[in-house]
C-alpha positions in Angstrom: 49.0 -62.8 29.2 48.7 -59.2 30.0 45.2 -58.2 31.7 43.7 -54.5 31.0 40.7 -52.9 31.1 37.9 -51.9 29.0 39.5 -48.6 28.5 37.2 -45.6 28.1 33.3 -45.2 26.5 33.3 -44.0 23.1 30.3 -42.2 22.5 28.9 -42.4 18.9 26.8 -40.1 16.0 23.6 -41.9 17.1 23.5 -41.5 20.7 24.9 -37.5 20.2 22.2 -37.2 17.6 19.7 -39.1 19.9 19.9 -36.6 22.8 18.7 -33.6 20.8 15.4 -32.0 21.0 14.1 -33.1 17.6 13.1 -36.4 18.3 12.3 -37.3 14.9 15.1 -40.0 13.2 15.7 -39.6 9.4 16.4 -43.0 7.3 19.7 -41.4 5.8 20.9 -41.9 9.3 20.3 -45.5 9.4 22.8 -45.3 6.5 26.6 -45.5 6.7 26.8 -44.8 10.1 29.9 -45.2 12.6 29.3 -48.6 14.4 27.9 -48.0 17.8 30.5 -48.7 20.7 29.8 -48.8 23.9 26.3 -46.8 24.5 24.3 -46.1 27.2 21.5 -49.2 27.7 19.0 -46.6 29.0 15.9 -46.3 28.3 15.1 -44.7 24.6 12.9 -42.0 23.8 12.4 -43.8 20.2 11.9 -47.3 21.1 11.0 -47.4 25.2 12.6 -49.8 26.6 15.9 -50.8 28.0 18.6 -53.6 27.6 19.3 -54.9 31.6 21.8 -57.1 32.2 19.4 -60.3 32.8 18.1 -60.4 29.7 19.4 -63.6 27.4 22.4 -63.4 26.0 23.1 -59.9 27.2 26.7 -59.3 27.2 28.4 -57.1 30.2 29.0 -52.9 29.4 33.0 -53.1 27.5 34.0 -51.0 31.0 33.4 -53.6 33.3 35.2 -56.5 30.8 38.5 -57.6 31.7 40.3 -58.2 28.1 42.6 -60.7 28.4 45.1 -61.0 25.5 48.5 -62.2 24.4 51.2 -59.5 23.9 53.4 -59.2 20.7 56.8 -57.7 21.5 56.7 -54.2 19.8 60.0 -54.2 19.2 59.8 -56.5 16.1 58.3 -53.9 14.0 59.3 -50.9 12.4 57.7 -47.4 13.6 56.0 -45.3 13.0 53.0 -47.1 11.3 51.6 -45.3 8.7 47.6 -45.7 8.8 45.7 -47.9 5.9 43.4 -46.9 3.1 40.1 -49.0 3.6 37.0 -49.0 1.2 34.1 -49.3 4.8 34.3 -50.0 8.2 34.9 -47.7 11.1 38.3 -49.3 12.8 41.5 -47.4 12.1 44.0 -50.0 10.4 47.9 -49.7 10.1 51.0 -51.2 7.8 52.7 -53.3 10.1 56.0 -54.5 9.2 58.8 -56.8 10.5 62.5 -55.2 11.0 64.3 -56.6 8.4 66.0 -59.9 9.8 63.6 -60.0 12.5 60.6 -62.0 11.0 59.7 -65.6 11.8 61.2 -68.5 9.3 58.7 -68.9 6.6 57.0 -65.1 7.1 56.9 -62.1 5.0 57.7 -58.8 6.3 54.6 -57.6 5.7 52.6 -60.8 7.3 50.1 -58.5 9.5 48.2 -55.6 9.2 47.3 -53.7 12.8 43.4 -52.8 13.4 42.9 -50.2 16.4 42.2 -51.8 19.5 40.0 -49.5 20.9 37.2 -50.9 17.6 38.6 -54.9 18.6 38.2 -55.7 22.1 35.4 -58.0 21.2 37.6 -59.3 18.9 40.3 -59.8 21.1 37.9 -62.7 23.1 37.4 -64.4 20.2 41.0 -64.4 18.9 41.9 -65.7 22.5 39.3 -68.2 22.7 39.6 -69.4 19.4 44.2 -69.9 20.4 43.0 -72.6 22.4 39.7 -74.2 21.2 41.5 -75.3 18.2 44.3 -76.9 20.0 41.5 -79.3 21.9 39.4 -79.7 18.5 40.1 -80.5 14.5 36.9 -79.1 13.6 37.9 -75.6 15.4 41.3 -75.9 14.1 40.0 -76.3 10.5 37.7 -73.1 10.9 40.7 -71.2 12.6 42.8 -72.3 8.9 39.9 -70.3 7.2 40.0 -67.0 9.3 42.7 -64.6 10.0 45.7 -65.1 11.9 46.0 -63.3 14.8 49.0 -63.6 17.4 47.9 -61.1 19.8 48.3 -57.5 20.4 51.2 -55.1 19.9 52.0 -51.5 20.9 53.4 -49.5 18.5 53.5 -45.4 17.6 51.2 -44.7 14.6 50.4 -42.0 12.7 47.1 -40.3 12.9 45.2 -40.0 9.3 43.5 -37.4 10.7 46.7 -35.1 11.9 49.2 -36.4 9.8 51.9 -34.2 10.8 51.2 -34.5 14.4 53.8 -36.4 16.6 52.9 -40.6 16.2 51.5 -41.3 19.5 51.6 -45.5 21.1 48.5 -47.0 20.1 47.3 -50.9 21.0 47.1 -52.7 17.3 45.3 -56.1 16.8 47.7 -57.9 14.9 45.8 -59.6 11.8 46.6 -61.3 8.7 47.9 -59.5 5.8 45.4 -60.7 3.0 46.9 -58.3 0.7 50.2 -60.4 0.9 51.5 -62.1 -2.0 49.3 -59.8 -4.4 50.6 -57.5 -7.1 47.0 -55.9 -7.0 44.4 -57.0 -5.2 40.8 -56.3 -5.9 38.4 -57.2 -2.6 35.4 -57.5 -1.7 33.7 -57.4 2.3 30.7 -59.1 2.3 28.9 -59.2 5.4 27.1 -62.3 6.2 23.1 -63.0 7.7 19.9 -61.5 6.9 20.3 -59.7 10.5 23.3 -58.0 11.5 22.7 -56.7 14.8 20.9 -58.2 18.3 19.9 -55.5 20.6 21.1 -56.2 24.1 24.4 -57.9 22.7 27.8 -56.6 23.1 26.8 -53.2 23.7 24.1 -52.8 21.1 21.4 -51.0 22.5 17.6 -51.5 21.5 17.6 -48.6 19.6 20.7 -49.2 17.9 19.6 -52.7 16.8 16.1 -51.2 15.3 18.2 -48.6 13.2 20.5 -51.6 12.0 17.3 -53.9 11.3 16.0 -51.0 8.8 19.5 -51.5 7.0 18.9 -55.0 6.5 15.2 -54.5 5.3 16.2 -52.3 2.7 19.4 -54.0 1.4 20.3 -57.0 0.2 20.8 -59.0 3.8 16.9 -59.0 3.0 17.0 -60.7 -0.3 19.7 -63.0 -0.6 20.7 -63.1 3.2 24.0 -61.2 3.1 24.9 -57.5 1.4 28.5 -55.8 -0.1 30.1 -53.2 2.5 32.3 -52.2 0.1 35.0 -53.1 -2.3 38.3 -52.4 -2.4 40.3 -51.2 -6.3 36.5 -51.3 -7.9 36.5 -51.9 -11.4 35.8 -48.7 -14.1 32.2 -50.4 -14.8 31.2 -49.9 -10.8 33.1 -46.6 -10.5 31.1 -44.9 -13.4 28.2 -46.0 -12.3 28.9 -44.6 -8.7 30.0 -41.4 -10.1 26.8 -40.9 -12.3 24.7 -41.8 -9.5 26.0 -39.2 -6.9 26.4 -36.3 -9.6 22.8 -37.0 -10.6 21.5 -36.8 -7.1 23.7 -33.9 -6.4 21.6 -31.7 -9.4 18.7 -33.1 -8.8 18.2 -30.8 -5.9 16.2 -33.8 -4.1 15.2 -34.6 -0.6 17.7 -37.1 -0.7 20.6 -34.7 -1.9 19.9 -32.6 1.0 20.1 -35.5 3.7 22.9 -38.1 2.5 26.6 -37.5 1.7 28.3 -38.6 -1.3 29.5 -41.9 1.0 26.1 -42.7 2.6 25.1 -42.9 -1.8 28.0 -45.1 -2.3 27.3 -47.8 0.3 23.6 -47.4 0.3 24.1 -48.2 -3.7 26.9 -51.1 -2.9 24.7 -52.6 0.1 21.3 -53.3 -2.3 23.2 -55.3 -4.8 22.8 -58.4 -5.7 25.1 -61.3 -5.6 24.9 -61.9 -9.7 25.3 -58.2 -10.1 28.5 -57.4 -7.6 30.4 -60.8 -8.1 30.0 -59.8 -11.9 32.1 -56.5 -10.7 34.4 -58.1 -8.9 35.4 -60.1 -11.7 35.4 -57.6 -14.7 39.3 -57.0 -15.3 38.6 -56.1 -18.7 41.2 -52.8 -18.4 43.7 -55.7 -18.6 42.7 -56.4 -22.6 42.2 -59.3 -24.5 42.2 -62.4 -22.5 40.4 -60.8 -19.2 37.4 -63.7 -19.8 39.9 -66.0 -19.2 41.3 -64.7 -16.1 37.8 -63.9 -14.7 37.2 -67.6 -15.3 39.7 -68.5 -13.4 39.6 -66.7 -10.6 35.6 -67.8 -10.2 36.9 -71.2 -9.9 39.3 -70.5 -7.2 36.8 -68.4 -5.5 34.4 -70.8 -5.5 36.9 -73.8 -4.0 37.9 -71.1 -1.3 34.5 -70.7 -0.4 33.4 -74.1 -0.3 36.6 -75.4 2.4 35.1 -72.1 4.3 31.7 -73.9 3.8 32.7 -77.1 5.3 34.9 -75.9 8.0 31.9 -73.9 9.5 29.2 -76.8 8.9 31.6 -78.9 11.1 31.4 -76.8 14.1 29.3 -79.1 16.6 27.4 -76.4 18.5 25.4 -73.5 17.5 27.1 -69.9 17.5 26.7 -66.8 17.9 27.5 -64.6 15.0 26.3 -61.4 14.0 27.4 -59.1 11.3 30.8 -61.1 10.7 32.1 -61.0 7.3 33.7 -62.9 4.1 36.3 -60.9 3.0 37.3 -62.4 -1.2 40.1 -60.9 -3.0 41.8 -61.9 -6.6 44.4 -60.6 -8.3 44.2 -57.9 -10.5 47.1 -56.6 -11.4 47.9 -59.2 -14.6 46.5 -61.5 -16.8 46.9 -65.1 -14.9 46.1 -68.2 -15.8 45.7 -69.2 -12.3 45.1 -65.9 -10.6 45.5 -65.8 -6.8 42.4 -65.7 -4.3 41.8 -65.5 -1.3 38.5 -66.5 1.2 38.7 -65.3 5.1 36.1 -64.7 7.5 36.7 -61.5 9.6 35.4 -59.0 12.1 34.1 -60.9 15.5 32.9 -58.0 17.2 29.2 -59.3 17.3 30.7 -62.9 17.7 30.9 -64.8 20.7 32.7 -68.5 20.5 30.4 -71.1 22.6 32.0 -74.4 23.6 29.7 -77.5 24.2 30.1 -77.0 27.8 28.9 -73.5 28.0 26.0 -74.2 25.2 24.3 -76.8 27.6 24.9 -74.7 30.7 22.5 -71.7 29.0 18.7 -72.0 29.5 16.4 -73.1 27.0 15.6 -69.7 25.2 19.3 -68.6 24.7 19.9 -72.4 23.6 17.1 -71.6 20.7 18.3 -68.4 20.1 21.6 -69.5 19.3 20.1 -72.1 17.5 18.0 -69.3 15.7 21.3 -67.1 14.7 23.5 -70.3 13.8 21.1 -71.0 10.8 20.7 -68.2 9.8 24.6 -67.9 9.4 24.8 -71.2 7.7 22.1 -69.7 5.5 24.0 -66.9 4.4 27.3 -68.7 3.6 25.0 -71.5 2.1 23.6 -69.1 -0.4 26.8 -67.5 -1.3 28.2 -70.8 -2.1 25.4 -71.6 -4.5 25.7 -68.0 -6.3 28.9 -68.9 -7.1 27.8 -71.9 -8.5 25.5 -70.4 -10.4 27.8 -67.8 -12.3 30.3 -70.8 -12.6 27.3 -73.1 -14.3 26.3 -70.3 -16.7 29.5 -68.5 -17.6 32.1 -70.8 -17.2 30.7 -73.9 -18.9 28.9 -73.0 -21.8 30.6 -74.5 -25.5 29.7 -71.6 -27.3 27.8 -68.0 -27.3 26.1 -67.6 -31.1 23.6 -65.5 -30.4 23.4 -61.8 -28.0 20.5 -60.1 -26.9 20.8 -55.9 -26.2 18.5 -53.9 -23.9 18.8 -50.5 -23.3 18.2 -50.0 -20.0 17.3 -46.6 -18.1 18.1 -47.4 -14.2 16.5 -45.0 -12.2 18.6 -44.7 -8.6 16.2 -43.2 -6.1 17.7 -43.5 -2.7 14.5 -42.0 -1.4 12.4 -44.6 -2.7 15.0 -47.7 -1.8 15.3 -46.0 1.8 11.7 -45.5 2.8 10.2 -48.2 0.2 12.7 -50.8 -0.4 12.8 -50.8 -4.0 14.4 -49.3 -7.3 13.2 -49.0 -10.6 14.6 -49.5 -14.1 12.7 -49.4 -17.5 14.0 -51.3 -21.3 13.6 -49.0 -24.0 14.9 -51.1 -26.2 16.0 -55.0 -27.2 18.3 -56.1 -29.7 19.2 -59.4 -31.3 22.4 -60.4 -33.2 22.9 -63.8 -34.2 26.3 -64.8 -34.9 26.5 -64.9 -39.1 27.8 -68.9 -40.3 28.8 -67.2 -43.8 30.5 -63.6 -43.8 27.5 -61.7 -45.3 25.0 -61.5 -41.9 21.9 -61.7 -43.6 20.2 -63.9 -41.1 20.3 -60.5 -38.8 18.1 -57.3 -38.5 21.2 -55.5 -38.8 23.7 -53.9 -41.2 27.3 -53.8 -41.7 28.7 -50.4 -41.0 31.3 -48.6 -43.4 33.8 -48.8 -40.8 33.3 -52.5 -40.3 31.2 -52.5 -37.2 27.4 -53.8 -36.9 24.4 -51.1 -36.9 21.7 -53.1 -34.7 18.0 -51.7 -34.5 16.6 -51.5 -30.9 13.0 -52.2 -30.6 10.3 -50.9 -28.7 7.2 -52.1 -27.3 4.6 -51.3 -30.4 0.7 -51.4 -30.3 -0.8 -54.9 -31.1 2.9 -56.4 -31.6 4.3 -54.3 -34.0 7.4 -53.3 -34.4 8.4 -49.9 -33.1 12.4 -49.6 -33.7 13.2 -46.6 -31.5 17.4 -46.4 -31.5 20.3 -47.7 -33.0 23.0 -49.4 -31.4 26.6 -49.0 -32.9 29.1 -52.1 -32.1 31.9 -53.6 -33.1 31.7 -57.8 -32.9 35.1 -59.9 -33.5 34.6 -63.3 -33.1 36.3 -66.6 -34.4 35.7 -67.6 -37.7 38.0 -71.0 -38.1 36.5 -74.1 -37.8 34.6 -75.2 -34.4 30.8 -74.8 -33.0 30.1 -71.4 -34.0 30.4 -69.1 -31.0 33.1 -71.0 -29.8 36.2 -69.3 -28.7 36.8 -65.5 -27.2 33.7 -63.3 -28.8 34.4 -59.5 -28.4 31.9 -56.7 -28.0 32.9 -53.4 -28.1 29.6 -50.8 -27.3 30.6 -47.7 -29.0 26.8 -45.7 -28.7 23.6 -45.2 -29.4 21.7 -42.7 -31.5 18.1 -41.6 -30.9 18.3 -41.8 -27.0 16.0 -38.9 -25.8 18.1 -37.0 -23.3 15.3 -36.0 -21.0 15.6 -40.5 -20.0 18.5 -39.5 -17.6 16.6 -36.7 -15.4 16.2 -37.2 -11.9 19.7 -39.3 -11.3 18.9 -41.9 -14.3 21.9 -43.8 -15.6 21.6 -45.6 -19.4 23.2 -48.7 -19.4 23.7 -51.4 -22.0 23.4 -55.0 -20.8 24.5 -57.1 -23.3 22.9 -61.1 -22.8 24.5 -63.6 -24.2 22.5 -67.4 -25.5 24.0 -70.7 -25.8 20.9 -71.4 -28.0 19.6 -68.9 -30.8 16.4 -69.8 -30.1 16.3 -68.9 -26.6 17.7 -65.3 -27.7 15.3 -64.7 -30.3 12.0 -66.0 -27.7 13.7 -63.3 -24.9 13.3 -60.5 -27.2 9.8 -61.3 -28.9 8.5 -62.1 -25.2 9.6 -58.2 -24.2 8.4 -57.0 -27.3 5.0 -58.1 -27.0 4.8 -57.6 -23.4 4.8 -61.3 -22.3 6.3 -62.8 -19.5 9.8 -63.6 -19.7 10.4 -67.2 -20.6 13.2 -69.7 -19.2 16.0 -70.1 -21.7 16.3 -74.1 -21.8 20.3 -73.6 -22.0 23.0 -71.3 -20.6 22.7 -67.3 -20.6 24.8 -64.6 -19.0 24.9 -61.2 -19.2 27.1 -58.1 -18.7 26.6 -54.5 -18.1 28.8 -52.0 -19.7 29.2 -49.0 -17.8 26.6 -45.6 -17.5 26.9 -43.4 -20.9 28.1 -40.5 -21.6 26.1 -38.2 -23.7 27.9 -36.6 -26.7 26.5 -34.2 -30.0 23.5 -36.5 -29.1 24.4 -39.3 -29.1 25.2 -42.1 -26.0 28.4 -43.1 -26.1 29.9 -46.2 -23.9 33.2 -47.5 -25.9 33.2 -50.4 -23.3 34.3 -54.2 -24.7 32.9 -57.0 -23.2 34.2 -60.7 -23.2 31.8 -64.0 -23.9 34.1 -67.3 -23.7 32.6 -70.3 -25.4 34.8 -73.3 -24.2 33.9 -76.0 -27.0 32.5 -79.1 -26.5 35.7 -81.3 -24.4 36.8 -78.2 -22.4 33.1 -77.3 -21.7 32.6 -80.8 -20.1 35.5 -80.6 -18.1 33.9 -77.4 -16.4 30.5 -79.0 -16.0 32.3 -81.9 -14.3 34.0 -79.6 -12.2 31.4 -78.1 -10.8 29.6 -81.0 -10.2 32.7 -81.5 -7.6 31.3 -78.4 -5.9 28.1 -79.9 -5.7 26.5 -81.7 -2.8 25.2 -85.7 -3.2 21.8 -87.2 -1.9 23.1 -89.7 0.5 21.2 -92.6 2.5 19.9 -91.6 6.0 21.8 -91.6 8.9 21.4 -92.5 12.1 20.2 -90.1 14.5 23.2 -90.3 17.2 25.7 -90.1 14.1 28.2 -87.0 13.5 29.1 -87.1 9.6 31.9 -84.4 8.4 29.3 -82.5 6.1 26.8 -82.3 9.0 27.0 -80.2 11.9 25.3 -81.3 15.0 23.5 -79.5 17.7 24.0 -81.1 21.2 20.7 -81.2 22.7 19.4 -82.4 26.2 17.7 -85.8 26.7 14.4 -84.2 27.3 14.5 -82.3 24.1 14.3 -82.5 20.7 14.8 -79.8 17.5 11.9 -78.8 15.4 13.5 -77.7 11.9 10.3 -76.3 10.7 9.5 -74.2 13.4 13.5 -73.4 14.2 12.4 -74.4 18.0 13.9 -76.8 20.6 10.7 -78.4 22.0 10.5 -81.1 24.7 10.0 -84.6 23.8 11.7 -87.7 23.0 15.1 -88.6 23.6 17.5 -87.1 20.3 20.5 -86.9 20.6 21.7 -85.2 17.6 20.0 -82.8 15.0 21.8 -82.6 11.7 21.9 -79.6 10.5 23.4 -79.6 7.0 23.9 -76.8 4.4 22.1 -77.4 1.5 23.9 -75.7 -1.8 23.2 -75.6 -5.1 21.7 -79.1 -6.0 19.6 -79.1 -3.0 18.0 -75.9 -3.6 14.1 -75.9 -5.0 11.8 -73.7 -7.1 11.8 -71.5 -9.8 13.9 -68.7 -7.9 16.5 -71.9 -6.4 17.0 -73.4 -10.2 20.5 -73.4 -10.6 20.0 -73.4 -14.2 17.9 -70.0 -13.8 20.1 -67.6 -15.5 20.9 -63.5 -14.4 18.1 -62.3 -16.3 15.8 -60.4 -13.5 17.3 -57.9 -11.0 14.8 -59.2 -8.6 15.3 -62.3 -8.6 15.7 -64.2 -5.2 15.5 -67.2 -3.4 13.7 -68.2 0.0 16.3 -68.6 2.6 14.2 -71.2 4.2 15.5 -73.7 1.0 18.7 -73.8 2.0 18.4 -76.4 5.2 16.3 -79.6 5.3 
């Protein structure tokens, strides 16, 4: 081992912004902001206060740490190392590659990727730690299969992306896995896990710093569902339309919010306040691959969702309570072909808010640090828990249905205020319109509202919300619908939508940074279709389909001589009735199994176990250790999707309200 030293304070936006005069703090720069290094733990003229060194859990300034770490010849690897492309984050990242003839038996070239050291020494601890915790434990060792590899550090000469001509100057690179590896193209996704990212007083984040973090979570999706999108990397055309429209919109709007954010701070504001159901659905669209995209979306859901689950049960094994904060679950597929078995991959990432805590040391802390670790480990579980049952919820819904026969269309007019999510917490979106096709049995559709274009598409009327129920049909929806027609459950089989537009749509909808979208919903039962749109047009609540539905989105329009014009086709996969019962017993695999009771001084694989003292016992409901009996053990197990209660927990509670969320507090016992 080679021993060095903190190296030098990096100072960041914040604190330069914070020592001006104006001691007023805007929202947008809460938003997309550098991470904060090593800051000064004075006091604050925003928050008064100050983190000292005696307070719980309150990690040492980075220049008095002494960073131990395990040196990787540089010699190994070709130079200079040219500097990565990354979709968020604030760590410089290089292409490291092995000489040729020089790489370990059984490793590619390309193996590891090198992330700046001067953005990793926390993460150097935990790499170290971790080395030789999992040699002394198989439930550490299992965890340690699920994150990245990392053999140490290396020195290397790499090229500055910000002087790219300059002379390549030695920098110290963590060496981490390659997840990119073994990919034609990979699509991913960093997804960072807990509904609270930050801790002030903890490895360098200063009170002030943790406050501006917290209004982040409030007003994104760590709120909500208990983890948010950071960003993706190769985004599909669906998210990068609607991206673009968003930031051109703001840009003419001449808002308040135009003046204040950047074109990035939009972007990952935008990414960071979507939902699971609504990102996971962008992460799988490969439909620029063509015909047969549903069937590789499919099956890269599946392998997500076994991924996930081993990540699941590696981390519900660990014995004592972490602490992790604003780590992430970084899930990539392969995109660059049509698969049957595409290639994912699941790895948890970025431990510089992470301490690892043997048994030992957990017993050694007082009682307050022992609950707040307690505290922070459920709430990870939490977050992993819920991302788990997401997954089952798209694969319970889209990948198991026998057959789609009837669709539902709304028109939908998404207004993107990032003035009203930022200071508000919320969005708003309108229907203009709803639609209803029913897939025809004979080849003259005259069970439908609709008509049978010249060219051989479908004409559907959208209707509007009339006075005392009547109908009010308000614009007209042009598609093209190619679906199978020989034998089988009707709806079985590939179904293909292609939007082409929509006439009638009043122009003025889109002011202000509005974006028209189509969401197309798709029913396993009729009936359920035609009860969704009667309930909107009549202005009644929306009921609960009593089968399967899914939906899609088809990317913002375009406006042209008038009329809205998409030309986006969308996939619906009915499996029939043998294949469809294969999936449903599948994911019943994925689900969890009431078992008996168990004994109190018992450790059971899918139950991790906090280690308390004799004098103390764990209250679950108020998340407290409190003295009392004798208990040895508290189980602490991840409830998924069967587990999960209420309306918002149903797993059979389809994608049909933006808003829709579940109480974190469902997901443990």
């Amino acid at each position: 081992h080679i021993s060095c030293t903190g190296g030098s304070s990096l100072s960041s936006q914040h604190a330069q912004r914070s020592s001006s005069s104006q001691h007023v703090m805007s929202i947008w720069e809460f938003l997309n902001s550098e991470e904060d290094m090593s800051t000064s733990a004075g006091s604050s003229p925003y928050m008064g206060g100050s983190c000292s060194s005696s307070s719980a859990g309150a990690a040492p300034e980075e220049s008095d740490l002494l960073v131990e770490y395990h040196e990787v010849l540089g010699g190994q690897f070709e130079e200079p190392c040219l500097p990565y492309c990354t979709s968020g984050g604030t760590a410089a990242f290089y292409h490291v590659r092995y000489q040729e003839g020089v790489e370990p038996q059984d490793c590619d070239r390309d193996f590891y990727v090198g992330k700046d050291l001067a953005h990793a020494r926390d993460e150097v601890q935990f790499y170290e730690k971790l080395r030789w915790m999992r040699e002394a434990d198989a439930a550490w060792d299992e965890f340690a299969q699920q994150s990245m590899e990392c053999p140490g550090v290396a020195v290397l000469r790499c090229v500055d992306s910000r002087s790219p001509m300059a002379e390549p100057e030695p920098r110290s690179l963590l060496l981490l896995e390659n997840l990119r590896r073994g990919f034609k193209k990979m699509r991913m996704i960093d997804v960072k896990l807990g509904a609270q990212t930050s801790a002030a007083c903890w490895k360098g984040k200063t009170r002030l710093h943790h406050w501006k973090n917290a209004a982040v979570d409030h007003r994104t999706n760590s709120a909500v569902e208990g983890f948010r999108l950071e960003g993706m990397d190769s985004p599909p055309r669906t998210l990068e339309k609607r991206v673009n429209a968003v930031v051109q919109g703001r840009s003419s709007s001449g808002s308040l919010g135009s003046q204040w954010m950047s074109s990035k701070q939009v972007t990952r504001f935008m990414m960071q306040r979507l939902h699971a159901s609504d990102f996971l659905s962008y992460w799988l669209d490969v439909s620029a691959l063509g015909p047969g995209a549903e069937r590789h979306s499919q099956a890269a859901l599946w392998g997500a969702l076994a991924s996930v689950r081993r990540l699941l049960e590696s981390v519900i094994n660990i014995q004592v309570p972490q602490k992790w904060i604003g780590s992430s679950l970084a899930l990539g597929v392969e995109i660059g072909g049509l698969e049957g078995h595409p290639k994912v991959v699941a790895k948890v990432f970025d431990w510089g808010r992470a301490e690892l805590t043997t048994e030992e040391e957990y017993q050694a802390l007082p009682l307050e640090a022992r609950k707040e670790r307690t505290r922070y480990w459920q709430n990870y579980i939490r977050a992993m828990a819920r991302f788990e049952w997401e997954l089952c919820r798209v694969a319970a819904h889209r990948c198991c249905c026998r057959a789609w026969p009837a669709f539902a269309f709304e028109l939908r007019v998404e207004q993107m205020s990032f003035v009203r999510a930022a200071f508000m917490g919320g969005d708003s979106s309108e229907t203009v319109g709803v639609g209803l096709y029913v897939l025809p049995k004979a080849p003259e559709p005259k069970q439908n509202s609709s008509t049978v274009s010249p060219g051989g598409g479908v004409v559907i009327p959208l209707m509007g919300r009339g006075a005392a129920g009547n109908k009010l049909v308000s614009n007209m929806l042009h598609l093209s619908i190619t679906a199978p027609q020989a034998g089988g459950r009707l709806g079985e089989g590939t179904t293909a939508i292609n939007v082409r537009g929509a006439t009638g749509v009043q122009q003025a909808e889109t002011a202000g940074g509005a974006v028209i979208v189509l969401r197309v919903i798709a029913f396993e039962r009729p009936g359920d279709a035609k009860a969704h749109v009667e309930a909107w047009r009549r202005g009644l609540p929306e009921p609960l389909p009593r089968s399967r539905a899914y939906a899609l989105r088809t990317t913002p329009g375009t406006w042209k001589q008038g009329t809205m014009i998409w030309e986006d086709t969308l996939e619906f996969l009915g499996l029939g009735e043998a294949e469809a019962a294969a999936a449903q017993a599948r994911l019943e695999e994925f689900l969890p199994r009431q078992s008996k009771p168990r004994s109190p001084n018992r450790s059971k694989s899918m139950g991790a176990t906090i280690q308390s003292r004799p004098s103390e016992r764990f209250d679950m409901a108020s998340n407290e250790l409190v003295d009392g009996e004798p208990h040895t053990t508290t189980r602490m197990r991840a409830k998924t999707a069967a587990d999960i209660k209420g309306t918002g927990g149903n797993l059979s509670r389809p994608f049909l309200h933006s808003d829709d969320s579940i109480d974190c507090k469902d997901l443990l016992p």
